[in-house]
Structures are given as structure tokens and as C-alpha cells.
VEXDOMAR-421125 format. One record per residue (C-alpha): x, y, z; residue in one letter; residue number from 1. Coordinates in steps of 0.2 Angstrom, whole numbers, plus 5000, padded with zeros to 4 digits. Each point is the difference from the previous one (the first is absolute). Example, Ala and Ser with C-alpha at 12.3 -4.5 7.8 and 13.67 -1.06 7.14 Angstrom:
BEGIN
<rec <5062, 4978, 5039>, "a", 1>
<rec <5006, 5017, 4997>, "s", 2>
END
This chain:
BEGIN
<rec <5166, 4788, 5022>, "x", 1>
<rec <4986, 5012, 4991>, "x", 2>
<rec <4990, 5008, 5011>, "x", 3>
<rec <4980, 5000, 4995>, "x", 4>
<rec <4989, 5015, 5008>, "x", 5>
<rec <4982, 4993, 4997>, "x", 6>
<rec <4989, 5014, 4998>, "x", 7>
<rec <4981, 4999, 4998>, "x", 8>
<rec <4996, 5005, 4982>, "x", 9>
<rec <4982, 5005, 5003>, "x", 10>
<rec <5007, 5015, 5009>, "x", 11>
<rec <5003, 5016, 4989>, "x", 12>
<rec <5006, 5015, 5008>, "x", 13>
<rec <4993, 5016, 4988>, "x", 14>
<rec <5000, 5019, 5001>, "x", 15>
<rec <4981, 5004, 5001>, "x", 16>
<rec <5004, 5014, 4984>, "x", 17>
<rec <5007, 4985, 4992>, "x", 18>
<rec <4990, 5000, 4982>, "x", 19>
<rec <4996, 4982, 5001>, "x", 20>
<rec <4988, 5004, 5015>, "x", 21>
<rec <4990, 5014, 4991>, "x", 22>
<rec <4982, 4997, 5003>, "x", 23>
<rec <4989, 5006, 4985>, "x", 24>
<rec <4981, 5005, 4995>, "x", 25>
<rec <4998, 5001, 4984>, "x", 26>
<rec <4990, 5010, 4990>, "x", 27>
<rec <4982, 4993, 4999>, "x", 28>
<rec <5000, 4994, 5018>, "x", 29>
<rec <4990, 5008, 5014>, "x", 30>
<rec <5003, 4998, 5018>, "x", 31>
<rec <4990, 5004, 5015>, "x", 32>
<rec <5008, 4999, 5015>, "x", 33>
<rec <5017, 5002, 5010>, "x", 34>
<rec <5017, 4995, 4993>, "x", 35>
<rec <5013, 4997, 5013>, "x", 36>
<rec <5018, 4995, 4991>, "x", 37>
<rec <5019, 5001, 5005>, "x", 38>
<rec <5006, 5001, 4984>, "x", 39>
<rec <4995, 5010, 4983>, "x", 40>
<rec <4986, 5005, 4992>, "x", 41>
<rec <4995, 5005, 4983>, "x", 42>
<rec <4981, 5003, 4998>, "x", 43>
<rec <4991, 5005, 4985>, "x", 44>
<rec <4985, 4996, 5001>, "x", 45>
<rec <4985, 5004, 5014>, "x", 46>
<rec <5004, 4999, 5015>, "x", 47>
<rec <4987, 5007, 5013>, "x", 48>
<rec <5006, 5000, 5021>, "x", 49>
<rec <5016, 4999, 5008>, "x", 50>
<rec <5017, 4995, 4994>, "x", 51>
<rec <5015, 4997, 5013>, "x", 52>
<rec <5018, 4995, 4993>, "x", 53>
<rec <5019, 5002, 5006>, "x", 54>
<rec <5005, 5000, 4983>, "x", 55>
<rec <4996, 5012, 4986>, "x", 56>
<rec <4983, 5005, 4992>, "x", 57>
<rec <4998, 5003, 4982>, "x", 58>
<rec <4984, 5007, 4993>, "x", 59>
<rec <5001, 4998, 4982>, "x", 60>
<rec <4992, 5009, 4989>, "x", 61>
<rec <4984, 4992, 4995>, "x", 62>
<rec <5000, 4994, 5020>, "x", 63>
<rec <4986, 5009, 5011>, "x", 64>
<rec <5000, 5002, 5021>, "x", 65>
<rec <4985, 5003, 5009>, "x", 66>
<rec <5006, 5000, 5017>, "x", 67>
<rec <5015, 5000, 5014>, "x", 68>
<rec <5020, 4997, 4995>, "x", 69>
<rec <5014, 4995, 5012>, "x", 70>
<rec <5017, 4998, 4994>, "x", 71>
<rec <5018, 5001, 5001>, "x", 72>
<rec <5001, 5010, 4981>, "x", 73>
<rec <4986, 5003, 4987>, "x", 74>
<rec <4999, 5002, 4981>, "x", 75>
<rec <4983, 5008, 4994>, "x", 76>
<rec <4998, 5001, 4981>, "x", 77>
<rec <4982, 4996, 5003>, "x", 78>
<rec <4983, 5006, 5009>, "x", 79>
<rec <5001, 5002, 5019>, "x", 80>
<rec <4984, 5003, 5010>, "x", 81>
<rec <5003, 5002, 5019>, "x", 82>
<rec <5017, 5001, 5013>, "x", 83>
<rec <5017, 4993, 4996>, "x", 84>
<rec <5013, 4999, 5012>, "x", 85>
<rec <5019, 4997, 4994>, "x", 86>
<rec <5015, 4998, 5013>, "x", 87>
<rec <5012, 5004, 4985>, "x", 88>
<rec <4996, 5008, 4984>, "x", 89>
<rec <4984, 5001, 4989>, "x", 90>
<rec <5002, 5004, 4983>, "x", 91>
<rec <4985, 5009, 4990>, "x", 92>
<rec <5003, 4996, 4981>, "x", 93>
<rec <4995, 5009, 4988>, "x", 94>
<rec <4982, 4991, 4997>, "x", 95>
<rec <4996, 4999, 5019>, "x", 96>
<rec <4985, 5007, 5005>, "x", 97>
<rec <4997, 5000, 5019>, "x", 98>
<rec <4988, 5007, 5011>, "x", 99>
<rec <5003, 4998, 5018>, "x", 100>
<rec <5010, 5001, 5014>, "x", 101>
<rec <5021, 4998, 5001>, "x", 102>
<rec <5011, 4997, 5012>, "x", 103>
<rec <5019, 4995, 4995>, "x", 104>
<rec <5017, 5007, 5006>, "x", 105>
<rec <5006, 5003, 4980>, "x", 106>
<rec <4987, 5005, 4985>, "x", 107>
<rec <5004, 5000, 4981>, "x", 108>
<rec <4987, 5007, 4987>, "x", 109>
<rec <5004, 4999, 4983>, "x", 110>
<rec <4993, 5014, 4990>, "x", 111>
<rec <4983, 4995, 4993>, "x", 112>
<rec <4993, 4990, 5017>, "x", 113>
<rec <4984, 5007, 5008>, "x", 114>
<rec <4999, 4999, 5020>, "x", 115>
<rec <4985, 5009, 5009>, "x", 116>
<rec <5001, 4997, 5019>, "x", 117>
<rec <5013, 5002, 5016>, "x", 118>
<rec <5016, 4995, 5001>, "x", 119>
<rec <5012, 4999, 5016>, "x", 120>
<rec <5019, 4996, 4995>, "x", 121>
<rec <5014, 4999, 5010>, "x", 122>
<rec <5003, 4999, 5019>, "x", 123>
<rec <4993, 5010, 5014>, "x", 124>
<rec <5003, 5017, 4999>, "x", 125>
<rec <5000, 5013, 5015>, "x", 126>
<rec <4986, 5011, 5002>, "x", 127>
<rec <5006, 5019, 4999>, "x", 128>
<rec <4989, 5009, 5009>, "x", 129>
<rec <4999, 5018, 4998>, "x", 130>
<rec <5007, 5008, 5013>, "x", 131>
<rec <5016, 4986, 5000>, "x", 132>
<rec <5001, 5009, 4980>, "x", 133>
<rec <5001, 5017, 5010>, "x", 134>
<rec <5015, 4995, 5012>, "x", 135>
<rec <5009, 4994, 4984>, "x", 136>
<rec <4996, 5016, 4989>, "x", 137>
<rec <5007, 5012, 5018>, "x", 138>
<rec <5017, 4987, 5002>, "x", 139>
<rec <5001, 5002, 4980>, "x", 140>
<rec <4999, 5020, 5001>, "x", 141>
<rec <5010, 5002, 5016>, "x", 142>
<rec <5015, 4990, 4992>, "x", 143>
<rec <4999, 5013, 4984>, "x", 144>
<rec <5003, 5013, 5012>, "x", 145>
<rec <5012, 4993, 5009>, "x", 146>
<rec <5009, 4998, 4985>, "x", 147>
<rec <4998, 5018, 4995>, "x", 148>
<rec <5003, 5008, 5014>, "x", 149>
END
């Protein structure tokens, strides 16, 4: 008459950027080592190696990083020392100091952030050589005069 689905309650299906799987450091703790995670991150603390997530990465503002980042999107507020590399966007707030290495496909700094080092954004991009920049200039000129004419 009533149909019963049993369904195993030990199994919870989450979104990894789900905030009841944030993983946190808090200030006064000191890590050595490599931190591998597939959900977020909110450090501030120490943390001194390698930190790899699929989730988001947020650096607060008392939070230091001596080290390498991986992730999918990053908030710095605090002190980065080393590479980070962020599939989506990485956010420089306003008290984020980094010195390093970037590489991210979108980049928002808010006025007041300090950032001394590279950064590569975005996809591949074409090389122009400078003779291809010639050709283009000529096509350019000879379709002004075409038009002229």
C-alpha cells in the first residue's frame, strides 16, 4: 500500500563549497607540511609548504603563507610568500600583501593590496611576431586607399 525507499542514512551528498565543509587554521597554529583538501579553506595562521584544494582559499588577514597554492578561487587579505595558482578568480583585498608568482584566468585587487612578482592571466594568447604586425599595418593601409580612391 505505502511504498518504503530505504536509504542509507550515513550517506550525505554535499557541494564541496558547501560551508559546513570549511576546513580552518586558526590563528596561533603553525603547520609545516603539504595540505591536500577538496573542499574550503580558511587559514589564518602559519602555514609554511603546499596547499592543494578544489574548493576556495581564504587567506585572512592575520593568516601568513610561506609556500605553493592550488585552487579553484582564492581570497588573500593576508601575507603570501611564493606561487599561487587559481583556476578562477583570486581576490587581493585590501590588506593582502603577496610576493610571488600568479597565475589565474580572472584577478581583482582592491585598492590598498601590495603584490611584487609575475603574473600570467587568462588563456593562451597568439604570439605576434613582427613581421605578421607588418602584413596587418600594409592590409590596413591598402583598404584606406581603397576606400579613398
Amino acid at each position: 500500500m505505502f511504498k518504503s525507499e530505504k536509504t542509507n542514512s550515513n550517506i550525505v551528498k554535499t557541494n564541496i563549497n558547501s560551508p559546513e565543509l570549511l576546513n580552518r587554521i586558526v590563528e596561533g597554529t603553525s603547520i609545516e607540511g603539504q595540505i591536500n583538501s577538496k573542499s574550503n579553506i580558511r587559514i589564518d595562521g602559519f602555514l609554511k609548504g603546499t596547499v592543494i584544494t578544489q574548493g576556495r582559499l581564504v587567506l585572512g588577514p592575520e593568516g601568513k603563507i610561506e609556500g605553493e597554492i592550488q585552487c579553484n578561487n582564492a581570497d588573500i587579505e593576508g601575507t603570501l610568500n611564493g606561487t599561487i595558482n587559481v583556476k578562477e578568480l583570486l581576490t587581493l583585498k585590501t590588506s593582502a600583501k603577496l610576493q610571488g608568482d600568479i597565475t589565474t584566468n580572472k584577478l581583482a585587487i582592491e585598492p590598498g593590496a601590495v603584490f611584487s612578482g609575475t603574473c600570467s592571466m587568462g588563456g593562451i594568447l597568439k604570439d605576434i611576431k613582427h613581421s605578421d604586425l607588418e602584413k596587418e599595418q600594409n592590409k590596413d593601409l591598402a583598404t584606406v586607399r581603397e576606400q579613398s580612391a
